[in-house]
TORKOL-4160 file (C-alpha; in steps of 0.2 Angstrom, whole numbers, padded with zeros to 4 digits, m for minus):
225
<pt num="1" X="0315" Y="m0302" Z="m0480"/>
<pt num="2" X="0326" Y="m0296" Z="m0494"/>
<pt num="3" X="0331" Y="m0282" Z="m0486"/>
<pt num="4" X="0333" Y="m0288" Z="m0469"/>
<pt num="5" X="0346" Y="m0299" Z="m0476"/>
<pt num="6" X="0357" Y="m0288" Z="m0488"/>
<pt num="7" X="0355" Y="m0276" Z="m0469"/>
<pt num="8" X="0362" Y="m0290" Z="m0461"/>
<pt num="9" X="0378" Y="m0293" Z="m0474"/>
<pt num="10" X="0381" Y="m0275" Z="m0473"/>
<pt num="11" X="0382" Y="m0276" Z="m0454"/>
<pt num="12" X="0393" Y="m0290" Z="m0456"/>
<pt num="13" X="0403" Y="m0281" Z="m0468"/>
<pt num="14" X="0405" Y="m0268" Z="m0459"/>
<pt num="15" X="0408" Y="m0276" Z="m0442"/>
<pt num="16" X="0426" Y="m0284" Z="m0452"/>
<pt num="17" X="0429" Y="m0269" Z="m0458"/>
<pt num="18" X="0432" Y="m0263" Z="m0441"/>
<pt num="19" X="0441" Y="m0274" Z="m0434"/>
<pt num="20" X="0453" Y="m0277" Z="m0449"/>
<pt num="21" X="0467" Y="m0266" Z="m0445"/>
<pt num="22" X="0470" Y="m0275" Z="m0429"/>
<pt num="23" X="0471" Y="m0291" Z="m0438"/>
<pt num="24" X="0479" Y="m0289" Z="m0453"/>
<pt num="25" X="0487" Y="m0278" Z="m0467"/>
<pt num="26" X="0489" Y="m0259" Z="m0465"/>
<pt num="27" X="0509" Y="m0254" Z="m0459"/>
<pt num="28" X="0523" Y="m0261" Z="m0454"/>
<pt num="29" X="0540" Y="m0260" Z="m0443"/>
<pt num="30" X="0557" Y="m0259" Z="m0453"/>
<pt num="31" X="0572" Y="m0266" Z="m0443"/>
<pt num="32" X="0592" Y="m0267" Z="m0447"/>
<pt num="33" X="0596" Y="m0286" Z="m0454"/>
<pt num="34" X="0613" Y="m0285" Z="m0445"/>
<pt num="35" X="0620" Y="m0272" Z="m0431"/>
<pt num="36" X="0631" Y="m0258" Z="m0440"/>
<pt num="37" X="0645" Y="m0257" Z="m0427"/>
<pt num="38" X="0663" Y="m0255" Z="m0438"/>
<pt num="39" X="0657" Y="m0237" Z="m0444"/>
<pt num="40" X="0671" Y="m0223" Z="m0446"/>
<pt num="41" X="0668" Y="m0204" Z="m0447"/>
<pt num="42" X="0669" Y="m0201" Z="m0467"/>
<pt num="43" X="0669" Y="m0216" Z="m0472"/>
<pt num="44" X="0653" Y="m0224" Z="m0480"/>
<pt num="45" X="0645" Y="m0237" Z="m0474"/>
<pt num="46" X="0633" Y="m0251" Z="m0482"/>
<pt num="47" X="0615" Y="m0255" Z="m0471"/>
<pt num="48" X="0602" Y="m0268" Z="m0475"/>
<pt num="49" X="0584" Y="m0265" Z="m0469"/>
<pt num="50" X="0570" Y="m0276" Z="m0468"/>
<pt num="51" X="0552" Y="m0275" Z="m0467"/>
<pt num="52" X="0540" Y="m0285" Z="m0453"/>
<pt num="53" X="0520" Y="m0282" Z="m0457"/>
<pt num="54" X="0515" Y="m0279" Z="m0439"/>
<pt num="55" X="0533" Y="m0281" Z="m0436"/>
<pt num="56" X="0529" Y="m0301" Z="m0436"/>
<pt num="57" X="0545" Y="m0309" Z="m0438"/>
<pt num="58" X="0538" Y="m0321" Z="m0451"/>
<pt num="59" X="0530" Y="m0308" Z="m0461"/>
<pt num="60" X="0543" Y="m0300" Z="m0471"/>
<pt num="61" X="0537" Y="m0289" Z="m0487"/>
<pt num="62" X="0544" Y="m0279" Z="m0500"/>
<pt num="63" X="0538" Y="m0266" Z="m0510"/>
<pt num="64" X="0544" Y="m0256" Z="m0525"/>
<pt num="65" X="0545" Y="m0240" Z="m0514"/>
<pt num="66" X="0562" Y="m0235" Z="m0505"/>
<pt num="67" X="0563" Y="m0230" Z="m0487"/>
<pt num="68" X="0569" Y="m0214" Z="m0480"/>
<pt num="69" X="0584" Y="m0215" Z="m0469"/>
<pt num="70" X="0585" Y="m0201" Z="m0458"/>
<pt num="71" X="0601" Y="m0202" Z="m0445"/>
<pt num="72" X="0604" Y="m0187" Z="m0432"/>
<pt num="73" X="0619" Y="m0183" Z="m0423"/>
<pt num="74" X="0612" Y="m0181" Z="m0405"/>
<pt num="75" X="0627" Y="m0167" Z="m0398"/>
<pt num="76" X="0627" Y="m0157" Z="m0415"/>
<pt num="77" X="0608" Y="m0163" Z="m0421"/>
<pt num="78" X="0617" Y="m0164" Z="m0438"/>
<pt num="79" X="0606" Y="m0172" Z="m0451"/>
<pt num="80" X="0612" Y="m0187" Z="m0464"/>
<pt num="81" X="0598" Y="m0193" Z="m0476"/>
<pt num="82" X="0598" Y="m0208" Z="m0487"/>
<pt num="83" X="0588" Y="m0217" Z="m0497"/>
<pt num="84" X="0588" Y="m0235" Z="m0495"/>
<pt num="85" X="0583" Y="m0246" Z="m0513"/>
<pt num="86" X="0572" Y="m0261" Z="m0512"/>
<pt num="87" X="0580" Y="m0278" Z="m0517"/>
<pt num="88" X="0564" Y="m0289" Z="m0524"/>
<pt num="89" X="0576" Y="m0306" Z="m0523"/>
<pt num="90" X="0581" Y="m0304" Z="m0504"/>
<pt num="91" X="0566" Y="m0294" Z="m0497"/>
<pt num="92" X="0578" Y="m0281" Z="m0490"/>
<pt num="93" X="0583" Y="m0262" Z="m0491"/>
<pt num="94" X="0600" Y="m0256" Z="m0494"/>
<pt num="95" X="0609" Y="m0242" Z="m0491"/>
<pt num="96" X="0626" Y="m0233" Z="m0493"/>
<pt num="97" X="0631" Y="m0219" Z="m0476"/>
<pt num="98" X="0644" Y="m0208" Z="m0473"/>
<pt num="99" X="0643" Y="m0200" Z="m0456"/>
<pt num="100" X="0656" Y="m0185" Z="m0454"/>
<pt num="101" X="0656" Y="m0185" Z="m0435"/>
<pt num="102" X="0660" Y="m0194" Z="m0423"/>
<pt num="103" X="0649" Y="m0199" Z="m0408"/>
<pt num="104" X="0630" Y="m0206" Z="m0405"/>
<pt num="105" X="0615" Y="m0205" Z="m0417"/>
<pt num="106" X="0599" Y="m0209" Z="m0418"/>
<pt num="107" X="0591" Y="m0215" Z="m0436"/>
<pt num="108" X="0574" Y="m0219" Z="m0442"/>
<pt num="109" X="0569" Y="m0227" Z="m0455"/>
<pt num="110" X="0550" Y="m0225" Z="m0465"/>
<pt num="111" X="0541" Y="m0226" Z="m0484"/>
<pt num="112" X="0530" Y="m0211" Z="m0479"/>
<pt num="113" X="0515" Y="m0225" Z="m0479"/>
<pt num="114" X="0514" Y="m0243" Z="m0477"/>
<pt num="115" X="0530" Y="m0244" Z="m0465"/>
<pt num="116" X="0529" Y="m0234" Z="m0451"/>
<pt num="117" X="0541" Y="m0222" Z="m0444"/>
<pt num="118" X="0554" Y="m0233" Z="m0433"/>
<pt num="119" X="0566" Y="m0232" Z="m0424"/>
<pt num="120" X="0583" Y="m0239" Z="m0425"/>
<pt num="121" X="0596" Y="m0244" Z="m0413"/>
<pt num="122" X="0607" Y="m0231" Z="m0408"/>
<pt num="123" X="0622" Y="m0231" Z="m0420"/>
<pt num="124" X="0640" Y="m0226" Z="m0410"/>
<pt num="125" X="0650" Y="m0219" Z="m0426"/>
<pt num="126" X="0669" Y="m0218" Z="m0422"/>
<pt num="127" X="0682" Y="m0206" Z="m0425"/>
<pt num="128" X="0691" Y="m0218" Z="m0433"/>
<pt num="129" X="0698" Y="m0236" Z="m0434"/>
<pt num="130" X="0707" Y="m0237" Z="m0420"/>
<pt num="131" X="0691" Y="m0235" Z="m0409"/>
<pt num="132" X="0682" Y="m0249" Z="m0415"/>
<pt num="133" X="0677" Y="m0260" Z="m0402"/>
<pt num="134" X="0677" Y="m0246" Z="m0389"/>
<pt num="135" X="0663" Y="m0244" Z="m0376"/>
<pt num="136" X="0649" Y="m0228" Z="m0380"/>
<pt num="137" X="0637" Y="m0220" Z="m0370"/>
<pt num="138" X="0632" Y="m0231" Z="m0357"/>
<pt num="139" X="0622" Y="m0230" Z="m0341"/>
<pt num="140" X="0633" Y="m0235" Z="m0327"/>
<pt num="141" X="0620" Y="m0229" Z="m0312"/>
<pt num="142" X="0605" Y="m0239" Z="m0307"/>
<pt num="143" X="0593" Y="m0248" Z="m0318"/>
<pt num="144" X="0575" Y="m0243" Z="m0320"/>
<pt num="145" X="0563" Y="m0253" Z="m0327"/>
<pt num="146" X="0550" Y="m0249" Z="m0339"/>
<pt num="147" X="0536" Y="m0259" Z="m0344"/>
<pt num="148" X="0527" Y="m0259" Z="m0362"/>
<pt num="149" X="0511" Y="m0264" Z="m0364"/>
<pt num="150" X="0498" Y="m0263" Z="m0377"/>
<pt num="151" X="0491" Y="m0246" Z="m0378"/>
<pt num="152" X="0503" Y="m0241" Z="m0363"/>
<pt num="153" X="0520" Y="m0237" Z="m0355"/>
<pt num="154" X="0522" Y="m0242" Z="m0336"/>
<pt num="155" X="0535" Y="m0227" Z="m0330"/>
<pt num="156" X="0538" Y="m0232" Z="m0311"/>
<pt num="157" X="0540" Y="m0217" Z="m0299"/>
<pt num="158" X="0559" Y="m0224" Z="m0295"/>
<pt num="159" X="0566" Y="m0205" Z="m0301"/>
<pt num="160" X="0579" Y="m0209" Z="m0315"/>
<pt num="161" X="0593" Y="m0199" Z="m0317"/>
<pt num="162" X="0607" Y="m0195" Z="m0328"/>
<pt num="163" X="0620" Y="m0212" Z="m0329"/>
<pt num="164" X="0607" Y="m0222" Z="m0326"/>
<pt num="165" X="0600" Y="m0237" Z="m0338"/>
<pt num="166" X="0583" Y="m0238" Z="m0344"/>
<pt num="167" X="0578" Y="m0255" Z="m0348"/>
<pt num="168" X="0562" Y="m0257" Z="m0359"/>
<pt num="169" X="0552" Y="m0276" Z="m0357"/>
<pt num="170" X="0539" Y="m0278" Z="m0371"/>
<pt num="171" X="0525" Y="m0287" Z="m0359"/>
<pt num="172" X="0512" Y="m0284" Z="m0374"/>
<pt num="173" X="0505" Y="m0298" Z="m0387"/>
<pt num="174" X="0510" Y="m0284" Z="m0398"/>
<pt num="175" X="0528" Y="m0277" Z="m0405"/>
<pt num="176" X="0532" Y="m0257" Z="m0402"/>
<pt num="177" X="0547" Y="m0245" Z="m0403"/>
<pt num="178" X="0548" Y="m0232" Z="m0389"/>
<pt num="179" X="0553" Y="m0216" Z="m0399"/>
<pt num="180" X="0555" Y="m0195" Z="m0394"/>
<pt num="181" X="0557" Y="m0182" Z="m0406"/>
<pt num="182" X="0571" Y="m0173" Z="m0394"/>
<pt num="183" X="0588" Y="m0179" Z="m0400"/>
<pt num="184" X="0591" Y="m0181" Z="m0380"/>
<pt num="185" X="0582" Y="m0196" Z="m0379"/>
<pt num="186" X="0590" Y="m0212" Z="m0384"/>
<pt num="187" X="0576" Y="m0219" Z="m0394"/>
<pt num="188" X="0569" Y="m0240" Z="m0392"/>
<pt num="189" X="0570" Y="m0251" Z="m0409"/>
<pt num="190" X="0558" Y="m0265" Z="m0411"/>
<pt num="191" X="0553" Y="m0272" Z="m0397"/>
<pt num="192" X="0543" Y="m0292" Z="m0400"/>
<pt num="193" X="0534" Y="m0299" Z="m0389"/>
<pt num="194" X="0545" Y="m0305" Z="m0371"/>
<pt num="195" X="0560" Y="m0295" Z="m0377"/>
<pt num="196" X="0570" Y="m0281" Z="m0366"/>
<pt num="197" X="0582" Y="m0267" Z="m0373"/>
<pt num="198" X="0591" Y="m0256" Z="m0361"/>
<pt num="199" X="0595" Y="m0238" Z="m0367"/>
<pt num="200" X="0607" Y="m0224" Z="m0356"/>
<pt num="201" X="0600" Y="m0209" Z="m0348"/>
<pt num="202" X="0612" Y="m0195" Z="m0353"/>
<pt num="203" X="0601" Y="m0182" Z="m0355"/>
<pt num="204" X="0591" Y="m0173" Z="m0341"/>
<pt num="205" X="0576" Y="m0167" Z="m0348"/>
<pt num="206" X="0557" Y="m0172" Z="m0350"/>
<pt num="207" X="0553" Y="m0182" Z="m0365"/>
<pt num="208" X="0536" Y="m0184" Z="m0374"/>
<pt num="209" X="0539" Y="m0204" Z="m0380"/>
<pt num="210" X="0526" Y="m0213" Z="m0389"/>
<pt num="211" X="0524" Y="m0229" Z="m0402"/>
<pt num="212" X="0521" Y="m0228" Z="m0421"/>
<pt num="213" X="0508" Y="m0235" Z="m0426"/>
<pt num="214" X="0499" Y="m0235" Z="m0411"/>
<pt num="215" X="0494" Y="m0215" Z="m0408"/>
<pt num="216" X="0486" Y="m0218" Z="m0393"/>
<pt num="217" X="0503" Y="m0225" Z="m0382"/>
<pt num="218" X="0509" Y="m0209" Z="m0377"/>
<pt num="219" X="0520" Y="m0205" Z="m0362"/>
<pt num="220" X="0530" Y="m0192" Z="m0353"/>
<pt num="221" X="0547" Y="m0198" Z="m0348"/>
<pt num="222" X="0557" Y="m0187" Z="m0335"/>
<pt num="223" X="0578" Y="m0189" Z="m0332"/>
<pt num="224" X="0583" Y="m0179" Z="m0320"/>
<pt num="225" X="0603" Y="m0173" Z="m0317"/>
């Protein structure tokens, strides 16, 4: 009897075990507490990161680790890296940049661990001052829509071309980021439950998209000229 019992805890044991990285714990999303949108060529700029577990709104964490702040300029793929230093008080990351070109870039932020790579809003950096409040890249074609779902992306055969918008609806109970490696594709930041973003097709190309953490949401998203 002995034995069938400490078989049954085990089973039981194990049975949590295996469900437990969907439920709790393990990585989370990193986000921008503000939008950076007054940035200057050569001029440095001060960001502040935060950290969702599960990228849960109300599950902000801080750790002693610093996350990596990789920016790359998508014409030139020019590479800006900072290191962004935990502040215990606020539960935030911050940061000081200095972009030397003008034009878009796409930045991500990680610890190499617990917080997964992410994505960040596209940041337009200006060649200077005066061009503050100016519109960037933006599609002014049709709009496609693009569905997020947990475990999938829903690409319609509606063929999407250069100067169109893309606009990514989170339908999942879960948050995601869309992301590509190319520096082509302009990359999705979190994405809760019910929200939209809306990125611009400027590239033609086919790009490999696909979630952190979830390995298993991969996609391949063509933009035709």
């Amino acid at each position: 009897m002995r034995y069938r019992l400490l078989a049954a805890a085990l089973a039981a044991v194990l049975s949590l075990a295996a469900v437990a990285p969907a439920t709790a714990g393990g990585w989370a999303f990193a986000e921008l507490v503000s939008p950076v949108d007054t940035v200057v060529a050569g001029k440095p700029v001060q960001i502040e990161l935060r950290v969702l577990g599960h990228g849960v709104p109300d599950q902000v964490s801080t750790t002693g680790s610093p996350l990596s702040v990789v920016a790359t300029h998508r014409e030139s793929g020019a590479v800006v890296k900072a290191e962004a230093l935990p502040d215990m008080a606020t539960r935030t990351y911050r940061a000081t940049m200095t972009f030397p070109t003008s034009g878009a870039w796409k930045w991500t932020a990680t610890d190499g661990g617990w917080v997964v790579l992410t994505s960040l809003p596209q940041l337009q950096v200006h060649a200077d001052a005066a061009d503050i409040g100016t519109t960037g890249e933006s599609g002014a074609g049709h709009i496609v829509r693009v569905t997020v779902r947990d475990g999938a992306f829903e690409i319609p055969d509606t063929p999407i071309h250069v100067g169109d918008t893309i606009e990514w609806t989170n339908e999942g109970a879960l948050s995601h980021i869309v992301m590509a490696s190319d520096s082509g594709f302009e990359d999705v930041p979190l994405l809760q439950p019910g929200e939209t973003y809306r990125t611009a097709a400027t590239v033609a190309g086919t790009f490999g998209i696909f979630c952190t953490p979830h390995t298993g949401m991969v996609a391949r998203l063509v933009i035709e000229p």
